[in-house]
MARZATI-67863 format. One record per residue: x, y, z of N, C-alpha, C, O in turn. Coordinates in steps of 0.2 Angstrom, whole numbers, padded with zeros to 4 digits, always signed. Example, Ala and Ser with C-alpha at 12.3 -4.5 7.8 and 13.67 -1.06 7.14 Angstrom:
+0066-0028+0039+0062-0022+0039+0066-0016+0039+0071-0017+0042
+0064-0011+0035+0068-0005+0036+0064+0000+0039+0067+0006+0040
***
This chain:
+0035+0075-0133+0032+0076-0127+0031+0084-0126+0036+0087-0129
+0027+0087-0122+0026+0093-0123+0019+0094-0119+0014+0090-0118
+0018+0100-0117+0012+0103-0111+0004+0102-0116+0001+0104-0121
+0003+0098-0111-0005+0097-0114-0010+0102-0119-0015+0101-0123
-0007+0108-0118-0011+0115-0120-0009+0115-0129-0012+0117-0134
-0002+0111-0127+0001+0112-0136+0002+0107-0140+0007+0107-0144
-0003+0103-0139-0005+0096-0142-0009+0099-0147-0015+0101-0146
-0006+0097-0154-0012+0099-0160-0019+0098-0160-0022+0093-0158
-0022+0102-0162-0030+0096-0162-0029+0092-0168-0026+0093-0174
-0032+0086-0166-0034+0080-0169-0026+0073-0168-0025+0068-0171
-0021+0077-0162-0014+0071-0164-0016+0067-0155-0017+0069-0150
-0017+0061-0157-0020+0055-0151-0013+0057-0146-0008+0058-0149
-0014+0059-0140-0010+0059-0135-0012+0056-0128-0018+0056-0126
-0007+0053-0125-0010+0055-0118-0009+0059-0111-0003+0059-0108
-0014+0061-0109-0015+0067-0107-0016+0067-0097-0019+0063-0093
-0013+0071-0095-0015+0072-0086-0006+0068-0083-0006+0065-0077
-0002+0069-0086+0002+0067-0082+0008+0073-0078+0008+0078-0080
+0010+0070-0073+0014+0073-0067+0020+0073-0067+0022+0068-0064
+0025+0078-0069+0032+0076-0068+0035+0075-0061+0035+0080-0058
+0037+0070-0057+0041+0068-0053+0050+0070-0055+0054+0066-0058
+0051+0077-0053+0060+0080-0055+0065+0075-0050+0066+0077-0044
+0068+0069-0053+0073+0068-0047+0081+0071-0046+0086+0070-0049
+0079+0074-0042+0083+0082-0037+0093+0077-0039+0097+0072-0037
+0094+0082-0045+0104+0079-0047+0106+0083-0046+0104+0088-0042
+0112+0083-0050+0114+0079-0056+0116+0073-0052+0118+0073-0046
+0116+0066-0055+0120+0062-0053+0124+0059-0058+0123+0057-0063
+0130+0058-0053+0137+0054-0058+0134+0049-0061+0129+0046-0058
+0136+0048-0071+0134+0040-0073+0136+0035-0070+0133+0030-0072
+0141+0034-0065+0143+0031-0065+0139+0026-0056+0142+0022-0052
+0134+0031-0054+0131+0030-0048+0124+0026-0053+0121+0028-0058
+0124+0019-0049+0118+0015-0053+0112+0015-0046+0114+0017-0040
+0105+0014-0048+0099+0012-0045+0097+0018-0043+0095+0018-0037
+0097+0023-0046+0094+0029-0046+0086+0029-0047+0082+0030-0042
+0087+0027-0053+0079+0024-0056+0074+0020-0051+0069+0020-0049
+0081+0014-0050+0075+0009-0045+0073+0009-0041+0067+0006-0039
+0078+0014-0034+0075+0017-0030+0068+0020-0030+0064+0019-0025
+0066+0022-0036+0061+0027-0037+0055+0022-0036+0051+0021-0032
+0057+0020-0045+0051+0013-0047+0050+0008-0046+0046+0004-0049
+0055+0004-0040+0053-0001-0035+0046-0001-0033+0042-0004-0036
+0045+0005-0026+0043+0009-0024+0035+0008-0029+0031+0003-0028
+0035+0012-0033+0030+0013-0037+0027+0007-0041+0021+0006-0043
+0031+0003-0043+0027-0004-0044+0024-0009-0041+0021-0014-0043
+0028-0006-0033+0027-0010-0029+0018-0010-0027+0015-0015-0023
+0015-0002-0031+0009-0001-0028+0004+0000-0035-0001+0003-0036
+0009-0004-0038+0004-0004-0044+0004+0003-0051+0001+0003-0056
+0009+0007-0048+0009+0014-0051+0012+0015-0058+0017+0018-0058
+0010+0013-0064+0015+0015-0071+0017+0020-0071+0014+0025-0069
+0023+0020-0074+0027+0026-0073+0028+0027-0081+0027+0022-0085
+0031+0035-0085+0034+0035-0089+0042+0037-0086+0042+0039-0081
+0047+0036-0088+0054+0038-0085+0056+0039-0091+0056+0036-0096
+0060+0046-0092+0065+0050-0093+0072+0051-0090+0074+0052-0084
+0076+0051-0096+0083+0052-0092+0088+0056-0097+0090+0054-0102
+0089+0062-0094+0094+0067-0096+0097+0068-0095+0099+0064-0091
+0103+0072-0097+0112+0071-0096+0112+0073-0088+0116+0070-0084
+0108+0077-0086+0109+0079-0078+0102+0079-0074+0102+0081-0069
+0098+0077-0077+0091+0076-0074+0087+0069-0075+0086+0065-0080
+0085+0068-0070+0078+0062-0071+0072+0064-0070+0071+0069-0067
+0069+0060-0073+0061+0061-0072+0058+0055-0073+0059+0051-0077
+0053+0055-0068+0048+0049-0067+0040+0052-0069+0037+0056-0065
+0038+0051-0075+0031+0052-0072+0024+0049-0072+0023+0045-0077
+0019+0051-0067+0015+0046-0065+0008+0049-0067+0006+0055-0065
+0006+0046-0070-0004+0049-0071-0007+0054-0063-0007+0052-0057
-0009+0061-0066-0012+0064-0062-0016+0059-0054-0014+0059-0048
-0022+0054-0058-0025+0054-0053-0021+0048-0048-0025+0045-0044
-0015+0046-0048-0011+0042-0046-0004+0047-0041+0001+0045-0039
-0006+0052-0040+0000+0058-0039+0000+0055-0031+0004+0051-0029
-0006+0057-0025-0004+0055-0019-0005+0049-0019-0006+0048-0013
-0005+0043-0022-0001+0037-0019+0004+0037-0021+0006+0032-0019
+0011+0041-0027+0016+0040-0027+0018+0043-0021+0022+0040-0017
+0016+0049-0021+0019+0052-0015+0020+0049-0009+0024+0050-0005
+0015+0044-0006+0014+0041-0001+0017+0036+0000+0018+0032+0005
+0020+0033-0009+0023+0025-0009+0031+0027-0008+0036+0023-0007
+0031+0034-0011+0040+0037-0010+0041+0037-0002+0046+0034+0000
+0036+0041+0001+0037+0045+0006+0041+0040+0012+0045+0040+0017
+0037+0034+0009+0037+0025+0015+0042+0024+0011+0044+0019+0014
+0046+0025+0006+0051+0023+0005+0057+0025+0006+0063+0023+0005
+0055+0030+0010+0063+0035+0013+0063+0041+0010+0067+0045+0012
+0061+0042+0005+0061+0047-0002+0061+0054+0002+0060+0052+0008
+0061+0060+0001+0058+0068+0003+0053+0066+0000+0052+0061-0003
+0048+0072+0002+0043+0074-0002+0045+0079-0009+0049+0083-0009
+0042+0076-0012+0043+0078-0020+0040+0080-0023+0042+0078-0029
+0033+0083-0022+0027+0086-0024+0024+0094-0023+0019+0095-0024
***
């Protein structure tokens, strides 16, 4: 994975997506991080890619899909994260 600019020519990628940072660290040991998020987002149809790092998440969602996560989070009690 890496910034659209630094994608070799001619390697098939997919292209225009939006990272969603979910604001940690959180204890491993704190579950439903994730679902909190991607409830929310499948509830409105949104695919998501998700990342999880030793201290960081990331959800992310196709460009042209950015204000309805934002709007499906927002109804979901979420901050704004955009």
């Amino acid at each position: 994975m890496c910034e659209g600019e630094r994608v070799p020519h001619g390697v098939q990628a997919e292209l225009e997506w939006v990272a969603i940072r979910l604001q940690g660290p959180f204890p491993f040991e704190m579950t439903g991080v994730f679902a909190a998020i991607l409830n929310p987002l499948a509830a409105e149809g949104i695919g998501v890619f998700a990342i999880s790092t030793f201290d960081t998440d990331y959800v992310l969602v196709k460009a042209e899909h950015v204000q309805a996560a934002d709007d499906a989070l927002r109804r979901a009690g979420h901050e704004r994260i955009f």
